[in-house]
C-alpha positions in Angstrom: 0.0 0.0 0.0 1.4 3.3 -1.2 2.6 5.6 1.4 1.2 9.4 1.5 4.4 10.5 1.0 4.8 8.0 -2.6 1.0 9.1 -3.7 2.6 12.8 -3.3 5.4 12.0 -5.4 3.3 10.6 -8.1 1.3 13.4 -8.3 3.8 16.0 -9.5 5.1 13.1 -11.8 1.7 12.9 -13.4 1.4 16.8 -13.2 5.0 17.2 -14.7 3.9 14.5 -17.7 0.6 17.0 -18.2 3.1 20.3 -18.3 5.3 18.6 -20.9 2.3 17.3 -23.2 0.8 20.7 -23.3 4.2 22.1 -24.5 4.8 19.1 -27.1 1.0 19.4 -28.2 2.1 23.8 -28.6 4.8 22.9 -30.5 3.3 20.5 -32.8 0.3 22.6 -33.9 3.0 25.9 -34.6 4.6 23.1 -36.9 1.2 22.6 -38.6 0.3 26.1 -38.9 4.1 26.7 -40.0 3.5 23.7 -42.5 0.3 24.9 -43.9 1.5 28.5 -44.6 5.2 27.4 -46.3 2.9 24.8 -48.3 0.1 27.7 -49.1 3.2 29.7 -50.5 4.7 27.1 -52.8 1.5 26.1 -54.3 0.9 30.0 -54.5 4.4 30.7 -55.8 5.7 27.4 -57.9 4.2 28.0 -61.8 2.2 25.2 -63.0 4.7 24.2 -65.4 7.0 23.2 -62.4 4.7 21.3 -60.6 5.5 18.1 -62.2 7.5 14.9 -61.0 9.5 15.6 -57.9 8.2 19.0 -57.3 4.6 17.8 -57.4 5.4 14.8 -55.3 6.9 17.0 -52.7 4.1 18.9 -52.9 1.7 16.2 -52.3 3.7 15.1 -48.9 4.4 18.4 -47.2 0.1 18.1 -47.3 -0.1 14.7 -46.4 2.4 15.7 -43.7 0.5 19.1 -42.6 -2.3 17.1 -42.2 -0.8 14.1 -40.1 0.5 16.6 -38.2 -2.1 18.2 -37.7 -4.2 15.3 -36.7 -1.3 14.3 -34.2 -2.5 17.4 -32.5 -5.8 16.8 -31.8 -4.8 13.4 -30.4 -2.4 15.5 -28.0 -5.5 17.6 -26.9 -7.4 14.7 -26.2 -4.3 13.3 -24.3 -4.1 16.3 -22.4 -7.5 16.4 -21.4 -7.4 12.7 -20.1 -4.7 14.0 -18.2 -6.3 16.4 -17.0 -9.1 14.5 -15.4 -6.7 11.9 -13.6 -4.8 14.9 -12.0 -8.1 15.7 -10.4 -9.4 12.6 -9.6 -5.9 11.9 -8.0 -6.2 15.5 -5.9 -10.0 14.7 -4.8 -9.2 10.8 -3.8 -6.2 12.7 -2.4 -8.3 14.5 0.2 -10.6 12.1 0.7 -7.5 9.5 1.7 -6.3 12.6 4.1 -9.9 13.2 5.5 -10.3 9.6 6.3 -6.8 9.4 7.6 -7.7 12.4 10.0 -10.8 11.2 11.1 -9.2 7.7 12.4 -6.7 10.1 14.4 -9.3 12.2 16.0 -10.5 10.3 19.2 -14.1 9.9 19.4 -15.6 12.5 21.7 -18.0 12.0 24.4 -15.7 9.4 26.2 
């Protein structure tokens, strides 16, 4: 049986995992929004006549690409927000576990 002590490690762990999932899921939707606005441009810029063979194929995975990224994303949010309800559920089982310990402590009055 985990100690108080080992529960209130975990918590920051679990916090800490949240804190750095928020920053990778940040950092991957700049990289679509980066992705979608350099792809935008080429499309915009590169003359029709170019867009053939390697140029077109790159083309057609820097898309592919924005969009797996993009979707990778929304799987972070959802991550996130799983996260997010364990840290809670952790911090209200927390205070129950402390309430409970601290009622066993108090001696029953009327003795």
């Amino acid at each position: 049986m985990p100690t108080p002590s080992n529960t209130s490690a975990e918590k920051p762990q679990l916090a800490r995992a949240l804190e750095k999932n928020d920053a990778v899921q940040d950092a991957v939707e700049r990289s679509a929004e980066e992705l979608l606005l350099i792809n935008k441009v080429l499309e915009k810029e590169i003359p029709p006549a170019v867009k053939t063979g390697d140029v077109a194929m790159a083309l057609v995975k820097t898309a592919e690409l924005e969009d797996k990224i993009q979707n990778s994303a929304e799987e972070l949010a959802h991550v996130n927000e799983l996260l997010q309800q364990e840290v809670a559920e952790r911090a209200e089982l927390e205070k129950k576990l402390h309430a409970a310990e601290a009622t066993k402590k108090t001696p029953p009055s009327g003795n």
